[in-house]
C-alpha positions in Angstrom: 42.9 63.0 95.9 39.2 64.0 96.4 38.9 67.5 97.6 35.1 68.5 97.2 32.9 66.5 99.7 29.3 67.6 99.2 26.5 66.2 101.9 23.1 66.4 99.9 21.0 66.4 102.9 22.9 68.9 104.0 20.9 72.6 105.1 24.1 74.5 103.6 24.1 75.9 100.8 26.0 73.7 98.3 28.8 76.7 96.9 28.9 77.2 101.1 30.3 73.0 101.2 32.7 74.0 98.6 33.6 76.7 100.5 34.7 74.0 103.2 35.5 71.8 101.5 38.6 73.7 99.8 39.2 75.3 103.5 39.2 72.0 105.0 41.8 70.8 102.5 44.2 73.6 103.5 43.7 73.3 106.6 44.6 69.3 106.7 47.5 70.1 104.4 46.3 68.3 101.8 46.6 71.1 99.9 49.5 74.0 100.0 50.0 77.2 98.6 50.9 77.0 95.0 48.6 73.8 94.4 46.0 73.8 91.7 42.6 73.2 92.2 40.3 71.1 90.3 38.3 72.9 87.3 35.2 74.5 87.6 33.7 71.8 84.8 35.4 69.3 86.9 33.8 70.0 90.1 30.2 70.5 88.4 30.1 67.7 86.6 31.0 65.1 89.5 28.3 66.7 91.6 25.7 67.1 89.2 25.9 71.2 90.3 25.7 74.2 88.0 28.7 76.3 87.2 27.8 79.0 88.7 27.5 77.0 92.3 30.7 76.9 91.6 31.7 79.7 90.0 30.3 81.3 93.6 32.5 79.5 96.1 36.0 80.1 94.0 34.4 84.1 93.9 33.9 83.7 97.9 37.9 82.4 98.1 39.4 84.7 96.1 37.8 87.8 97.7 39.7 86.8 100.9 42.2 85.7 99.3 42.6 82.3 99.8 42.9 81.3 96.0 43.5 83.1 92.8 43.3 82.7 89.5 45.7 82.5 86.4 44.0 83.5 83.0 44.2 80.1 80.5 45.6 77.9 83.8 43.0 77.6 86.2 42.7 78.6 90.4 45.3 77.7 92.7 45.6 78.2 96.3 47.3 81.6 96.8 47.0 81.6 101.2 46.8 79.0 103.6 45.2 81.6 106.0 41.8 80.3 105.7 40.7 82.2 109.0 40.4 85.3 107.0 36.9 85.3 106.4 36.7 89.1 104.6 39.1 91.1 102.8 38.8 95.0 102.4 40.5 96.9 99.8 41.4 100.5 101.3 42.8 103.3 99.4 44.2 106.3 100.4 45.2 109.9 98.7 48.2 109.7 101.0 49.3 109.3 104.6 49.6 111.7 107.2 49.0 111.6 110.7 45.3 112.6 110.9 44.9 109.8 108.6 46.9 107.2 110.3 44.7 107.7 113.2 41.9 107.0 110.8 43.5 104.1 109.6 43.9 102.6 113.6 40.6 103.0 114.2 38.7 101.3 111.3 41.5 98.2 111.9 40.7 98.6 115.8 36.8 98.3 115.3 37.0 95.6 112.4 37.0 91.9 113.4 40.2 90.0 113.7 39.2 87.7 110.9 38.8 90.3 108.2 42.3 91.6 106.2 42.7 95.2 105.2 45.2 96.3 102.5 46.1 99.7 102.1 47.2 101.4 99.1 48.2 105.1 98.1 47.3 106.8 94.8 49.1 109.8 95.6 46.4 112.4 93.6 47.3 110.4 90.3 44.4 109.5 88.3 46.5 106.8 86.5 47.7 105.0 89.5 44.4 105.5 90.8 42.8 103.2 87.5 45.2 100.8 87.6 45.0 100.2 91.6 41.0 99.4 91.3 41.3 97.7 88.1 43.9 95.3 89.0 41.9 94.6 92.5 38.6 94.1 90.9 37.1 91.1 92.2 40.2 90.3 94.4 37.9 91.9 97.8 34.6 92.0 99.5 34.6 95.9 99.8 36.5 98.9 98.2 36.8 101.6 100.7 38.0 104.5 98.1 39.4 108.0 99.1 39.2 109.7 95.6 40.2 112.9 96.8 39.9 116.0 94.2 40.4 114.4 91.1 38.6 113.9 88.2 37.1 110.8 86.5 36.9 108.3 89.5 33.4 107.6 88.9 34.2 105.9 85.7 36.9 103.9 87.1 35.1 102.8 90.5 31.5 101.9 88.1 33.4 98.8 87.5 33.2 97.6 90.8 29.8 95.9 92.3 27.9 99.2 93.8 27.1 97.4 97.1 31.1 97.0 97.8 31.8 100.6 97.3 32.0 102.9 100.5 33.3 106.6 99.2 35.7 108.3 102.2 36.5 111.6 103.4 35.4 113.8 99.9 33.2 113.2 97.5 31.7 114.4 94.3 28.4 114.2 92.6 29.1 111.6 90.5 29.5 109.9 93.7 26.2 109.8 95.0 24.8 106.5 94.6 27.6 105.3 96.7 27.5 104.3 100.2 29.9 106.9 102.1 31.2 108.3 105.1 32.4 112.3 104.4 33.1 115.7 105.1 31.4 118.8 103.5 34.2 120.6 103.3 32.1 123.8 102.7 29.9 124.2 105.3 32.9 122.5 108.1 35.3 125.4 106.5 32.6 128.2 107.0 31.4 127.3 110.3 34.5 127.1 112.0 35.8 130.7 110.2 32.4 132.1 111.8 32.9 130.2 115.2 36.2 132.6 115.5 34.7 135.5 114.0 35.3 137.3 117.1 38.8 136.6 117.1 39.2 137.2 113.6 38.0 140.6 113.6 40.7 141.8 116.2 42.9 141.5 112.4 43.0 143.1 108.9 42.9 139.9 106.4 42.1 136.2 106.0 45.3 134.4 104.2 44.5 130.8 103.0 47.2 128.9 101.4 45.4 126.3 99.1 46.9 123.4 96.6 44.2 122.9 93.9 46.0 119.5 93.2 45.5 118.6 96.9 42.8 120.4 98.5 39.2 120.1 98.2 37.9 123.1 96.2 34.8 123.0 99.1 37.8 124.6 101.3 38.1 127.7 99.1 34.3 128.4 98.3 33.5 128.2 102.0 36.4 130.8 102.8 34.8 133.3 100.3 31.3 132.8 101.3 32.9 133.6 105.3 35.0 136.2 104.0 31.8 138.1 101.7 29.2 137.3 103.8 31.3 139.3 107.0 33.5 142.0 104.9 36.6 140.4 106.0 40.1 141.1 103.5 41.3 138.1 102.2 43.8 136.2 99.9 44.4 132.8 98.3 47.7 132.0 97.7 49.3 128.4 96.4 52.9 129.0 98.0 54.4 130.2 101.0 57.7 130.3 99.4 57.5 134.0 98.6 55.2 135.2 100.9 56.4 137.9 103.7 54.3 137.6 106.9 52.6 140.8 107.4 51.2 142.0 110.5 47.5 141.9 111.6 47.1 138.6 109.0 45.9 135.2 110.1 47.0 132.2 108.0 45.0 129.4 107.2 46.8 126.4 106.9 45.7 123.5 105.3 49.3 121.1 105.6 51.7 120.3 108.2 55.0 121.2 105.8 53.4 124.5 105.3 52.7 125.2 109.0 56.0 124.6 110.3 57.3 127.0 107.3 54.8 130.1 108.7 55.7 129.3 112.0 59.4 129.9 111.0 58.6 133.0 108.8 56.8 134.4 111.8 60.0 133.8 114.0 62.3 135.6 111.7 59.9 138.6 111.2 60.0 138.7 114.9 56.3 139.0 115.4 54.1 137.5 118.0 52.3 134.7 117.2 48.1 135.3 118.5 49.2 139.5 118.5 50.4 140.4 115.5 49.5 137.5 113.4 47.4 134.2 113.7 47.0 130.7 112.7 44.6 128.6 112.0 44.8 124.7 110.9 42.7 122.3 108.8 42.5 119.2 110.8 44.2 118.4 114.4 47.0 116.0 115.4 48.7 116.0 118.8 51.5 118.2 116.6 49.3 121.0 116.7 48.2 120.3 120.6 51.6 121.3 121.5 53.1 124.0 118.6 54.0 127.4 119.7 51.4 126.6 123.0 49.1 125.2 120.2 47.5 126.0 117.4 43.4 126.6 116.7 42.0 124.1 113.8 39.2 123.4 112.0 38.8 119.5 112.6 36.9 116.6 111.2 36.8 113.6 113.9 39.0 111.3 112.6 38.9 108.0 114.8 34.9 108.9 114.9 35.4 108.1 111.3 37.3 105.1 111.4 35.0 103.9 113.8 31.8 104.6 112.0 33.2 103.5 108.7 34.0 99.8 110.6 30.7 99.4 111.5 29.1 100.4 107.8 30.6 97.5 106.7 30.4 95.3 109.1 26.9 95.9 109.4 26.9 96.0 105.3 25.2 99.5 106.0 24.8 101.4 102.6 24.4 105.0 103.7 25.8 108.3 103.4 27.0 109.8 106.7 28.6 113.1 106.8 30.9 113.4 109.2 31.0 116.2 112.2 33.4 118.9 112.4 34.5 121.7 115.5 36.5 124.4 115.7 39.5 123.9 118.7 40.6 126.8 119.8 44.1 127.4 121.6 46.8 130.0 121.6 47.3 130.9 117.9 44.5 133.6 117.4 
């Protein structure tokens, strides 16, 4: 059964009728899932082609896909979905609901024809490596959420630099990647400073930070706020033992943590925006409706799904950072 039909007057390029060729196989049925293909040194040597024409087109299929290869065997056809014409590799720190809506709006402003698979390292370097290093070469574009931790730029150097887009933090070792971000210092001190008036009817700041979590920008822009007006202030990495104390407003940075102060402040009997206050790191309808809602300090999310979907599909290779607003409501 021939399966490569090359035209040689033919204005596309010849790993592009390859390309075709295999789709059109599929497509026809000639070919199912599980078949295998004909070699690389087959195919160049009964068109006259070099290996890497070759070597091209099977690259093109496997990135969306459509074939894959077994080390010592050869490629077989892995998906008879040969309208997938892209495939994006996205990986996540973890999910939550400010990050779902990211997630639904980079799939909402993608093209149909272009599969997005989403994976979770969970703030473990480990799973981190052996996500990327198992999906090298498997995608058109990495879209990497490294979080805090340590060492990524080692692991992602592995990957082509033009299929790297860095999201939501990033370090300096990250630079030369394309990436859409938040500064986490300058968003965390310019929405302490767009309360400042309300924050000065209390005694003391109280920010309740993970360092395995949180981005340490978080903590360097609540001591530049809290130094720069003379403001008491505390970091503390559990709310387990803490006793709400009045005239303190709590900065929380997760959901978990916010329904646990909002239940310490019950049982203390104080009131919520008069003896103490809350503030919130990033906003979710949850928080539009909490205790007659709750101020934040908020990226734009679906902006950043949005954006990021047009980087790519514009193969766009710049850094954007990505606004931030304070949203005020009834907990300060």
């Amino acid at each position: 059964m021939e399966i490569i039909s090359l035209k040689k007057k033919s204005t596309q390029p010849k790993y592009k009728q390859i390309v075709v060729s295999i789709e059109t196989a599929i497509d026809s049925g000639r070919l199912k899932k599980g078949d295998k293909l004909p070699s690389l040194n087959a195919i160049k040597n009964n068109n006259n082609l070099s290996r890497d024409t070759v070597l091209n087109a099977f690259k093109e299929l496997k990135n969306r896909g459509i074939i894959n290869s077994v080390v010592g065997k050869g490629y077989y056809v892995f998906n008879e979905n040969v309208t997938v014409k892209q495939k994006v590799f996205l990986l996540f720190d973890e999910l939550n609901s400010f990050k779902e809506d990211l997630y639904n709006s980079f799939l909402d402003n993608l093209e149909k024809n272009i599969q997005v698979d989403i994976f979770f390292h969970h703030f473990n370097i480990d799973v981190f490596e052996n996500l990327i290093s198992n999906n090298v070469g498997n995608y058109n574009y990495y879209v990497i959420m490294p979080a805090n931790l340590k060492g990524t730029d080692k692991v992602i150097s592995t990957i082509p630099k033009d299929k790297v887009y860095i999201l939501d933090q990033t370090q300096k070792e990250l630079n030369k990647y394309a990436a859409i971000f938040q500064n986490f210092e300058k968003d965390f001190f310019n929405g302490l400073e767009a309360c400042l008036n309300e924050i000065k009817n209390y005694k003391k700041l109280v920010l309740s930070f993970s360092n395995k979590k949180q981005p340490d920008g978080i903590v360097k822009g609540f001591k530049i706020f809290c130094k720069r007006y003379n403001i008491q202030n505390n970091v503390v990495s559990s709310l387990e033992e803490l006793i709400p104390q009045k005239g303190e407003v709590y900065i929380i940075l997760e959901d978990k943590n916010l329904i646990r102060i909002i239940k310490k402040i019950k049982e203390t009997k104080f009131i919520l925006a008069k003896d103490v206050g809350i503030i919130s790191f990033n906003d979710s309808l949850l928080k539009e409706i909490v205790e007659g809602g709750i101020t934040t300090i908020s990226t734009d999310f679906n902006w950043m799904g949005k954006r990021l979907a047009e980087m790519i599909l514009n193969n766009e290779q710049v850094r954007i950072e990505n606004p931030s607003q304070l949203i005020v409501r009834k907990s300060i």
